[in-house]
N, C-alpha and C positions, 0 to 999 in steps of 0.2 A: 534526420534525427539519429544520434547515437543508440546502439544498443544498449538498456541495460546490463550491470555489470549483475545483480541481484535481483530476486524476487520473495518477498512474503506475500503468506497469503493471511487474512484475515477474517474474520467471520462473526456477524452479528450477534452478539452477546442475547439479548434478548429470545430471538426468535431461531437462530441458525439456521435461518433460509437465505439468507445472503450473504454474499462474499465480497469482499472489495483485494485490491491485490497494492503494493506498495512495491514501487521499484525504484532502484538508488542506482546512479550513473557516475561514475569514473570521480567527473568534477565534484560529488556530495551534491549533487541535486535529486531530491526526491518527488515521484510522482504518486497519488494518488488514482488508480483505473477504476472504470468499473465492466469487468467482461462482461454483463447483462445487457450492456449498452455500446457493444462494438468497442470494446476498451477505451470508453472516452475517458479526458484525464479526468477529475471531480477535482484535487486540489495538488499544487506543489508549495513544497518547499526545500530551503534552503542548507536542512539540518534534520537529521534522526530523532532529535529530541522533540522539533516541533512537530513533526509528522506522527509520530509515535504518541504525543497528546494529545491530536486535534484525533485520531483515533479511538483512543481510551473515552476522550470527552462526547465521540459519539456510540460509545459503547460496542466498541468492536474488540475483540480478542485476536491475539495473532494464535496461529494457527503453530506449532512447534515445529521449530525451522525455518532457515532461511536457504534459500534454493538457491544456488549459483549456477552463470548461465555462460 
């Protein structure tokens, strides 16, 4: 598997004890991790705007900043 090119981090709107982390690769594929869980992936897609919704829809805030790697 490629490196990602980026990382955000993101974090439970509700409660702020959890984090999930969004990483975008070269090609515009986007993954969903969860480091709680050995960085397994939880969701991809294909696009910043879907990733970035199915986020908000499950009430997670990014975190200010996007980390490049």
């Amino acid at each position: 598997m490629k490196r990602p090119k980026w990382i955000e981090v993101w974090i439970d709107s509700s409660s702020g004890e959890y984090v999930l982390l969004l990483r975008g690769f070269e090609d515009g594929r986007m993954e969903v991790v969860d480091p709680q869980e050995q960085y397994r992936v939880i969701e991809a897609f294909n696009d910043y705007a879907d990733a970035t919704l199915w986020m908000n829809e499950d009430e997670y805030d990014l975190v200010e900043g996007r980390h490049a790697l």
